[in-house]
C-alpha positions as CSV (number, residue, x, y, z in Angstrom):
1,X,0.0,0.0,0.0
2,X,3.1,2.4,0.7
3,X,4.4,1.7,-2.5
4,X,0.9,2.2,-4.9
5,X,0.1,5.7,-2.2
6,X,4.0,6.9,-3.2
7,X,3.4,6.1,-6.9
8,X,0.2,7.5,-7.0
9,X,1.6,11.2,-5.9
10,X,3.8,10.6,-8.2
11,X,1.5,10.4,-11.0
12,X,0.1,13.7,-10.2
13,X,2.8,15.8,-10.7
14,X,4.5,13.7,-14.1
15,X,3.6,15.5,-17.7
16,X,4.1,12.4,-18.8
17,X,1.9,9.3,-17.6
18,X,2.2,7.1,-14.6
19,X,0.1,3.6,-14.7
20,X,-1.1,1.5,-12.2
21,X,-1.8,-1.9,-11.4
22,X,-6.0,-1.7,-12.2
23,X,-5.9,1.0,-14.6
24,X,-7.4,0.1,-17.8
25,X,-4.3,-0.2,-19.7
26,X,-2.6,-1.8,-17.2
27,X,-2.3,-5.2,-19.0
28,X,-0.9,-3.6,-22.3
29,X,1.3,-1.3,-21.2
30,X,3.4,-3.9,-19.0
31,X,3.9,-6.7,-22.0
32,X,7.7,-6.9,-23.9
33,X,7.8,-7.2,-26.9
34,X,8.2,-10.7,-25.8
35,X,4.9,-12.1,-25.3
36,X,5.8,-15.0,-23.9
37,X,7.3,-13.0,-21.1
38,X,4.8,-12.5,-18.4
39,X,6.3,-9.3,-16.3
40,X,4.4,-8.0,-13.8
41,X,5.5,-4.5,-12.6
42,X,4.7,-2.1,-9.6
43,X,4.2,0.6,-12.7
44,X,4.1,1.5,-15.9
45,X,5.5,5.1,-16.7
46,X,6.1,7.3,-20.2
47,X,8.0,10.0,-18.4
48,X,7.7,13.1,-21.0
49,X,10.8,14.8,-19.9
50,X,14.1,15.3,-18.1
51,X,11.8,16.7,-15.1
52,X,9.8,13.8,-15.3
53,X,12.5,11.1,-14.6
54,X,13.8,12.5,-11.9
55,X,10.3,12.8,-10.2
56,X,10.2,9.3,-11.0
57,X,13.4,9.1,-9.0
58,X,12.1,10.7,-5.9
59,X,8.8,8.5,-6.1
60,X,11.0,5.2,-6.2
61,X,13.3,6.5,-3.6
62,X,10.0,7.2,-1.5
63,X,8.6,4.2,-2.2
64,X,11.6,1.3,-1.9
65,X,11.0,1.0,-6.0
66,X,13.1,0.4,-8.9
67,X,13.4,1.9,-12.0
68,X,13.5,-0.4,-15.3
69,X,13.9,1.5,-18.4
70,X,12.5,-0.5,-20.9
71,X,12.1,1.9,-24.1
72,X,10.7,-1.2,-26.4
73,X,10.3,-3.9,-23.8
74,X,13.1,-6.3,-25.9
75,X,15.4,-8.4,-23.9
76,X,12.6,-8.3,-21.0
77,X,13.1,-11.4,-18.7
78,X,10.4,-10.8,-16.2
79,X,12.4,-10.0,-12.9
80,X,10.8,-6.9,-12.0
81,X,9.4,-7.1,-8.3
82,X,8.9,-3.6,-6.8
83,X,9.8,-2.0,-10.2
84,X,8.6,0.2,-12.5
85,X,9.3,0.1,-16.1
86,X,10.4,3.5,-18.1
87,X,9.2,3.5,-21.5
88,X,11.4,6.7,-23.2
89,X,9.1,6.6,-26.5
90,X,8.8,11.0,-25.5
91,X,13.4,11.1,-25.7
92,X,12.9,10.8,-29.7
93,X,15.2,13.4,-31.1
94,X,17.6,12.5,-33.9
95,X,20.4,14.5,-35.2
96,X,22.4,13.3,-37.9
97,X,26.3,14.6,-38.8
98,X,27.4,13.1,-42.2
99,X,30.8,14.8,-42.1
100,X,31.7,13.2,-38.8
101,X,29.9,9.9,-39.3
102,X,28.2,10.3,-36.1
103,X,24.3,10.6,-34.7
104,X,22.8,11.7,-31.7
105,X,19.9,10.1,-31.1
106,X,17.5,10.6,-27.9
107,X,16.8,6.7,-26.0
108,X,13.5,6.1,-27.2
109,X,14.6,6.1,-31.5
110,X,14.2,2.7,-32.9
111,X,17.0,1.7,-35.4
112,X,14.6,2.1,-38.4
113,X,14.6,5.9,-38.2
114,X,18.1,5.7,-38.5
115,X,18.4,3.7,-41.0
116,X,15.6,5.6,-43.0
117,X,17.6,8.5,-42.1
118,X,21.1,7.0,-43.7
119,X,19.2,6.0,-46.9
120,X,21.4,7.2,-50.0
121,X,24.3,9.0,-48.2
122,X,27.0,6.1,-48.4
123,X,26.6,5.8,-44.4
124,X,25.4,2.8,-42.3
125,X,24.1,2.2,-39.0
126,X,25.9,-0.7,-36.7
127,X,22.4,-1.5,-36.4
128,X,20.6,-4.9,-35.7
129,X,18.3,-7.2,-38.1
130,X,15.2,-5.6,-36.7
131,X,14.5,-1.9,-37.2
132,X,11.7,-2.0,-34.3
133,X,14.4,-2.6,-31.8
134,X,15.2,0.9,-29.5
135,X,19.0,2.2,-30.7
136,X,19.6,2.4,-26.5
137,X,18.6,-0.6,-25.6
138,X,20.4,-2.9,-28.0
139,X,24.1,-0.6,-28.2
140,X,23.7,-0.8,-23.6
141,X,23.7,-4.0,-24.2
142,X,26.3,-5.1,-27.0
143,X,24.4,-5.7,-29.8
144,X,25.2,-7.9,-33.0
145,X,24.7,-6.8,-36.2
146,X,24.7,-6.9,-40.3
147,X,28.1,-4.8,-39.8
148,X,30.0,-5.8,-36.6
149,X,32.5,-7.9,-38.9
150,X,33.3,-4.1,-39.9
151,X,32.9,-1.8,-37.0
152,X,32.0,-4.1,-34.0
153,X,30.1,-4.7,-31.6
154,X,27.0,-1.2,-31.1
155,X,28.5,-0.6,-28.0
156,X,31.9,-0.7,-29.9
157,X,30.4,2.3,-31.6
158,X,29.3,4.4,-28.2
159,X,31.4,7.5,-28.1
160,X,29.2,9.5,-25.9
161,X,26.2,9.2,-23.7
162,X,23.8,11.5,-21.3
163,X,23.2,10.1,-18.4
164,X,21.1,10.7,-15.2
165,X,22.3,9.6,-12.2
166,X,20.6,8.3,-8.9
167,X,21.3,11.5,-7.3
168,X,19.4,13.8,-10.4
169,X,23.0,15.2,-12.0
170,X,22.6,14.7,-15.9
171,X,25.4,14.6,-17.8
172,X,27.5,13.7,-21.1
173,X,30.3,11.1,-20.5
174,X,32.5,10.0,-22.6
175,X,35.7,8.2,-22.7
176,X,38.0,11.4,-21.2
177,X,35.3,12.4,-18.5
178,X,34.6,9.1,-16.9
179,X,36.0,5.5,-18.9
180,X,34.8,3.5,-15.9
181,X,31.4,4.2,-16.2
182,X,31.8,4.2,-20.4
183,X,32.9,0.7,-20.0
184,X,29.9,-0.5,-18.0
185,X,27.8,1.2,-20.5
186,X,29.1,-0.5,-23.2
187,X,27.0,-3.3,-22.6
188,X,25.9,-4.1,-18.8
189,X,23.1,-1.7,-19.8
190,X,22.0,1.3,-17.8
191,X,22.5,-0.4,-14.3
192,X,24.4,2.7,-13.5
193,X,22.2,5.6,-14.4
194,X,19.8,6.4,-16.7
195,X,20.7,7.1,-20.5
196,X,18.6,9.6,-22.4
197,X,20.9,10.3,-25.1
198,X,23.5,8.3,-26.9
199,X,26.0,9.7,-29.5
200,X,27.0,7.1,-31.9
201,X,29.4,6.0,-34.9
202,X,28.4,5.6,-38.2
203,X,30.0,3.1,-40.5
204,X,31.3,3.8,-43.9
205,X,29.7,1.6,-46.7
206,X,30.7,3.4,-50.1
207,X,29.5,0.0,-52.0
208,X,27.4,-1.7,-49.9
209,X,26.9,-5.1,-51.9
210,X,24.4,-7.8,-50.8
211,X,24.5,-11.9,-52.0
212,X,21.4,-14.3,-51.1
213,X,21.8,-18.0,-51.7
214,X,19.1,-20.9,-50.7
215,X,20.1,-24.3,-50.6
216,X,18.0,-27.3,-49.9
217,X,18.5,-28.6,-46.0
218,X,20.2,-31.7,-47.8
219,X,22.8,-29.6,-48.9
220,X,23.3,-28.1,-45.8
221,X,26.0,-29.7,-44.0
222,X,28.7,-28.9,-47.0
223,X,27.3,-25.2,-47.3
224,X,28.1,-24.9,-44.0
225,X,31.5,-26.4,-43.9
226,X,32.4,-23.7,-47.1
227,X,31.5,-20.9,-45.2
228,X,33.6,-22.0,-42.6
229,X,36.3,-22.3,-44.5
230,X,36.2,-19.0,-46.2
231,X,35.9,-17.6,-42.7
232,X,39.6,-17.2,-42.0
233,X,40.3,-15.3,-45.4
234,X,37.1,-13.3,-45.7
235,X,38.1,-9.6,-45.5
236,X,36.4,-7.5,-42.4
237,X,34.0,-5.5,-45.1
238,X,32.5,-9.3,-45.5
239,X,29.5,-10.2,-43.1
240,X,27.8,-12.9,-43.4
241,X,24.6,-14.9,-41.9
242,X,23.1,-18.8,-42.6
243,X,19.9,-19.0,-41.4
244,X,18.4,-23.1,-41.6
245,X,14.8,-22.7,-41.8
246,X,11.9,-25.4,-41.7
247,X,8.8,-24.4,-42.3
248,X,5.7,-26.2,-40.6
249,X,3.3,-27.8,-42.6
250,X,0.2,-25.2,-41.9
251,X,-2.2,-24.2,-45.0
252,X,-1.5,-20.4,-44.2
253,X,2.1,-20.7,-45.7
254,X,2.6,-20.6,-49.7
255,X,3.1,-24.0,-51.5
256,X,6.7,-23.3,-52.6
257,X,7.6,-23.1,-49.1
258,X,5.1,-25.2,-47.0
259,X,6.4,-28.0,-44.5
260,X,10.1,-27.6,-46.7
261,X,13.4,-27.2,-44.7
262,X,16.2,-24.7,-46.7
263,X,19.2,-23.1,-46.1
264,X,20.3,-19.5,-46.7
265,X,23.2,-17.7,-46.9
266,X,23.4,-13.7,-46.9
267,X,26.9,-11.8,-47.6
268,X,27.0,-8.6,-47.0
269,X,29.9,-6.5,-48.2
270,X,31.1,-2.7,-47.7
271,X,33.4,-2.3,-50.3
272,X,31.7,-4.1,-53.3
273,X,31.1,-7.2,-54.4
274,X,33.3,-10.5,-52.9
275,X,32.7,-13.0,-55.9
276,X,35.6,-14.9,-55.1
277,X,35.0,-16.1,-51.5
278,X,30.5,-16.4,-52.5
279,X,31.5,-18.6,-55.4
280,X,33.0,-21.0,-52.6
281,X,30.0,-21.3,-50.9
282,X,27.8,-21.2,-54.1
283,X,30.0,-24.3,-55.2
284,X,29.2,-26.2,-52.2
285,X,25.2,-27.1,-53.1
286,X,22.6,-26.7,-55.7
287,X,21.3,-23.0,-55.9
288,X,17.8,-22.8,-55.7
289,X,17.2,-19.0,-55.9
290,X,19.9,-16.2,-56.1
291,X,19.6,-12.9,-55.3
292,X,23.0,-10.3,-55.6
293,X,23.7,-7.1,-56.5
294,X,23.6,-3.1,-54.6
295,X,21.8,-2.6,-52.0
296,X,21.0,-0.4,-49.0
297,X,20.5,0.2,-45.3
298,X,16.7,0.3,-46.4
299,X,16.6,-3.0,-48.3
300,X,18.6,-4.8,-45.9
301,X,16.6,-3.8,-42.7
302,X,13.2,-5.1,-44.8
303,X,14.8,-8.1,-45.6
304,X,14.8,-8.8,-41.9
305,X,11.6,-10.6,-41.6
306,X,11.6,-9.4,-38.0
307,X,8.5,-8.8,-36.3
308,X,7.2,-5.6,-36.4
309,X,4.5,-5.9,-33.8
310,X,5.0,-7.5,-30.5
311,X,4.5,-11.5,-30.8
312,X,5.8,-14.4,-28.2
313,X,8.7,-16.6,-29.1
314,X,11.4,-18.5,-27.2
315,X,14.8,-19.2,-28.1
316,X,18.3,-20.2,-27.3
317,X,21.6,-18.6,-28.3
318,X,25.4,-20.2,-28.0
319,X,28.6,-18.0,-29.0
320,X,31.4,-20.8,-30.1
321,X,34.8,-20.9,-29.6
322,X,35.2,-23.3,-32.7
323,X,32.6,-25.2,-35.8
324,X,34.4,-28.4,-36.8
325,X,33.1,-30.9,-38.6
326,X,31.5,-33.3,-36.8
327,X,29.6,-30.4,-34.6
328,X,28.9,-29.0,-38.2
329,X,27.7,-32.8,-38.9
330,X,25.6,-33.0,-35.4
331,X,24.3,-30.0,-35.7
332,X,22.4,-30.8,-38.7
333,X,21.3,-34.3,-38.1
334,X,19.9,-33.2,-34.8
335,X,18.3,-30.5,-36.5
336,X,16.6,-32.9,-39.1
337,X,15.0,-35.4,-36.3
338,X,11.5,-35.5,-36.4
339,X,11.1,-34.7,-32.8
340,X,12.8,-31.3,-33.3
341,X,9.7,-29.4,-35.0
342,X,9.6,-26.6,-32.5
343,X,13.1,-25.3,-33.5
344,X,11.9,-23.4,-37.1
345,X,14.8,-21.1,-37.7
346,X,18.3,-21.6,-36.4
347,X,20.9,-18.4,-37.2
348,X,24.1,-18.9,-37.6
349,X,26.6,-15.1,-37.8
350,X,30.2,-15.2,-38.9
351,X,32.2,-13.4,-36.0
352,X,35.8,-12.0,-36.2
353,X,36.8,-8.9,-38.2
354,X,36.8,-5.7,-36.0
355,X,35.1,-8.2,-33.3
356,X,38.8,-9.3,-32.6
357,X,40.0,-6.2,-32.2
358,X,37.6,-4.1,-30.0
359,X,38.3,-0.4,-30.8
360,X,36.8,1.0,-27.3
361,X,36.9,-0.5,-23.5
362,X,34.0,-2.2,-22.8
363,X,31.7,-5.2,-20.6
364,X,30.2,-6.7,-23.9
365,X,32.8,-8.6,-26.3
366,X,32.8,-11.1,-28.6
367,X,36.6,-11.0,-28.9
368,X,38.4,-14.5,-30.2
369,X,34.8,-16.2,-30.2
370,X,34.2,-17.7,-33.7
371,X,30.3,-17.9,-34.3
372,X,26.9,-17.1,-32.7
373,X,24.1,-18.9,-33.3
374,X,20.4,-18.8,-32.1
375,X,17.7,-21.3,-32.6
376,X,13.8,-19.6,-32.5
377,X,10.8,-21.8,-31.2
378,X,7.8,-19.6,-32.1
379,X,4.8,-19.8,-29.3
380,X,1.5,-20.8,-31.2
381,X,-1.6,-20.6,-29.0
382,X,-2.9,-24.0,-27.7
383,X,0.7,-25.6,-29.0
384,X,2.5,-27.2,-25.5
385,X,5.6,-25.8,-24.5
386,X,7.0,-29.0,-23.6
387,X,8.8,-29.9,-26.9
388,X,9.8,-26.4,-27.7
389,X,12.0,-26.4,-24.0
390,X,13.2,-30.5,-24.8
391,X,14.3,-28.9,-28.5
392,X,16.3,-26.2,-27.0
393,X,18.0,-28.4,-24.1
394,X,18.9,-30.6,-27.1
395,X,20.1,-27.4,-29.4
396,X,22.1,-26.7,-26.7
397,X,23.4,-29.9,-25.7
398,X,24.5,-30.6,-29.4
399,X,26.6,-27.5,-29.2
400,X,28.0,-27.7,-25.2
401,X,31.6,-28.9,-26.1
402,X,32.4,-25.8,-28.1
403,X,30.7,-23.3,-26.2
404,X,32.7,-19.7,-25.7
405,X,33.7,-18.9,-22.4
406,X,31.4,-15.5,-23.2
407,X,28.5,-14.4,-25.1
408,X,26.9,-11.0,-25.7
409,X,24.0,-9.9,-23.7
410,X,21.8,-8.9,-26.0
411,X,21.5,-12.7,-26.9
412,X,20.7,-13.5,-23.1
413,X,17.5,-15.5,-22.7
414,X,15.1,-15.1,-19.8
415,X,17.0,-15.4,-16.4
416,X,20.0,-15.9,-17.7
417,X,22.7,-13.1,-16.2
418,X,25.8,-11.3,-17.3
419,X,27.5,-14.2,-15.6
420,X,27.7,-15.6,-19.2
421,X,29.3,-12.7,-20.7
422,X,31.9,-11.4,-18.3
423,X,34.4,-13.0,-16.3
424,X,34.5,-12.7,-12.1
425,X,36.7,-9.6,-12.1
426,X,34.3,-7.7,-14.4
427,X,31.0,-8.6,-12.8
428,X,32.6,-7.6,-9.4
429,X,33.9,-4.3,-11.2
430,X,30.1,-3.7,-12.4
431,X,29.1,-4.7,-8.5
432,X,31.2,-1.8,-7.2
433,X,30.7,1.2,-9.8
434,X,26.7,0.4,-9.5
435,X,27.4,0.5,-5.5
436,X,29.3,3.8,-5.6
437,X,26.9,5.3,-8.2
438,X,23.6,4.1,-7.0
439,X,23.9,2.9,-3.2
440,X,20.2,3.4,-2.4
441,X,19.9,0.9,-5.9
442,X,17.3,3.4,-7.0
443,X,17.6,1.9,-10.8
444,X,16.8,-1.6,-11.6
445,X,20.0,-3.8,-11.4
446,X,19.2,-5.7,-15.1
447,X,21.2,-8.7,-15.5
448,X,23.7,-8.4,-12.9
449,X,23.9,-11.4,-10.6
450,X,22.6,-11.0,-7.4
């Protein structure tokens, strides 16, 4: 009752909105983007302001409460007792500087008004596949994408940030005013203050070239062993993606892809065309549809297939240190069972390039980690859940023996921690900077370990 009377003075003085557990729009404002993540928050707020936050602050210092900033709701995983989550949709500015290759973009930007932005001037975003994703959100917390062969991980790409802090200073950092807490931003999230503005690197794509090949499943195993053999020669302008799909038999799909299993490769290149290292791969199969030439930040972003409205899913990543054969071989056999119907899309990204060499201090890193792949079990109403989490445990199992000693955490599932992407030493360096800057723990602690 303290905590609802404290929010609920709160509420009265925000421009913005403040809402409540029995409110009408209770229930929608509190879901991810997740759906199958069921979070149930003290509040729901869309502070309007600078003003407004740091009434927010007050309210959760009055009221033992936590703040969550959740601009989009992706990455949720549901452990939000006593907190409430910050939506930042009203921190929307943009600013674009072409002769720096640099923007500015307020917390609550998606990555598809950047990219829309980008369109035509020979500049790129080191954005991820899905343009409904918040820029803030992904580059806090590493963030994987079409171009980090080139320029890195997002956070890679964070030269500056705003921040408020527990005690109401706001402020730009960067890496001369304050490295420690740049390094903690660069991907343990905002468990140190509160970002509202992030200034970010651009990357140079004078020639931006895109290759899509799609193999039958049978072919799969050999694809797969050619791209990893082009891996250790393939330039850092190359990126490239597999994705093995297989589609369920369901009369709502077309006929050229209905109940069929496939395998596609996307290149993406910087600098022009790469024919010599795609005709490798193209060598390895029977091409069933090409697609290659220019392209944009705009055509690659639709090409996504990402949701653009919230939906549930599940899924389960693994960053390897190493893709031999044989795991190469059981990867795809166990992916063929009959049994493993629940896994319809497994992605498979092509690490290395700048990864190996970050250019900034920071958490997240995928440094001298080979590949990153993630298996998606969609949710489908009245469908058990039962063979979805046996499919996963078995995805994972496959892979165990050439697990990374680290991950990113933007590919975190639900409950997992930053235990899987930092070392001891780091996660008790992230203990003590959030202990110095927020001892009253005013703003929500994310992924940290307890």
């Amino acid at each position: 009752m303290a905590l609802r009377s404290a929010l609920e003075s709160a509420r009265d003085a925000l421009s913005g909105t403040l809402i409540l557990p029995g409110d009408d729009t209770f229930d929608r404002a509190r879901r991810p983007w997740n759906l199958a993540i069921d979070q149930h928050p003290a509040a729901v707020a869309a502070p309007a302001d600078l003003r407004d936050l740091r009434t927010l602050l007050e309210a959760a210092r009055d009221a033992g409460a936590t703040l969550a900033v959740q601009p989009t709701g992706h990455g949720a995983d549901g452990d939000l007792a006593d907190a409430v989550i910050v939506r930042m949709a009203a921190f929307d500015e943009m600013s674009v500087d072409l002769g720096s290759g640099v923007v500015r973009v307020g917390s609550g930007v998606r990555w598809g008004a950047v990219v829309e932005a980008l369109e035509g001037t020979g500049w790129v975003a080191p954005a991820g596949t899905s343009p409904a994703v918040a820029v803030a959100g992904y580059t806090l917390g590493g963030g994987h994408s079409w171009f980090s062969r080139t320029a890195g991980l997002g956070s890679d790409n964070l030269r500056a940030a705003w921040v408020l802090r527990s005690d109401g200073t706001h402020e730009r950092v960067d890496d001369e005013s304050d490295p420690d807490l740049m390094w903690a931003l660069r991907g343990a999230g905002g468990i140190v203050g509160i970002v509202t503005d992030l200034e970010i690197d651009l990357v140079p794509a004078p020639t931006l070239w895109g290759t899509e090949l799609t193999f039958d499943a049978a072919d799969a195993g050999s694809v797969m062993r050619a791209v990893r053999d082009i891996s250790a020669a393939a330039p850092a302008s190359l990126n490239l993606f597999v994705n093995s799909m297989r589609m369920p038999d369901s009369p709502q799909l077309p006929d050229e892809i209905r109940g069929r299993s496939f395998l596609t490769v996307q290149a993406l290149s910087t600098v022009g065309a790469a024919d010599e290292l795609i005709e490798r791969v193209r060598r390895a199969g029977t091409v069933h549809r090409e697609v290659s030439g220019a392209t944009s930040p705009k055509t690659v972003a639709a090409s996504s297939g990402e949701p653009t409205e919230p939906t549930p899913g599940r899924g389960v990543s693994a960053a390897l240190s190493s893709l031999d054969d044989a795991t190469i071989d059981d990867l795809f056999r166990f992916r063929e069972l009959p049994e493993q119907w629940p896994i319809m899309g497994i992605d498979i990204r092509m690490l290395g390039g700048a990864l190996d060499e970050p250019r900034r201090a920071g958490f997240a890193t995928l440094q001298n980690v080979d590949w990153l792949l993630h298996a998606l079990v969609p949710v489908f109403p009245g469908v058990p859940s039962e063979p979805g989490e046996a499919s996963m445990a078995g995805f994972r199992g496959v892979l165990d023996h050439a697990i990374a000693p680290h991950t990113v955490p933007t590919f975190l599932g639900p409950g997992e921690t930053l235990e899987r992407c930092g070392d001891p030493a780091a996660l008790d360096r992230l203990r003590s900077m959030r202990t110095a800057a927020d001892p009253e723990s005013l703003i929500h602690a994310g992924r940290l370990p307890r």
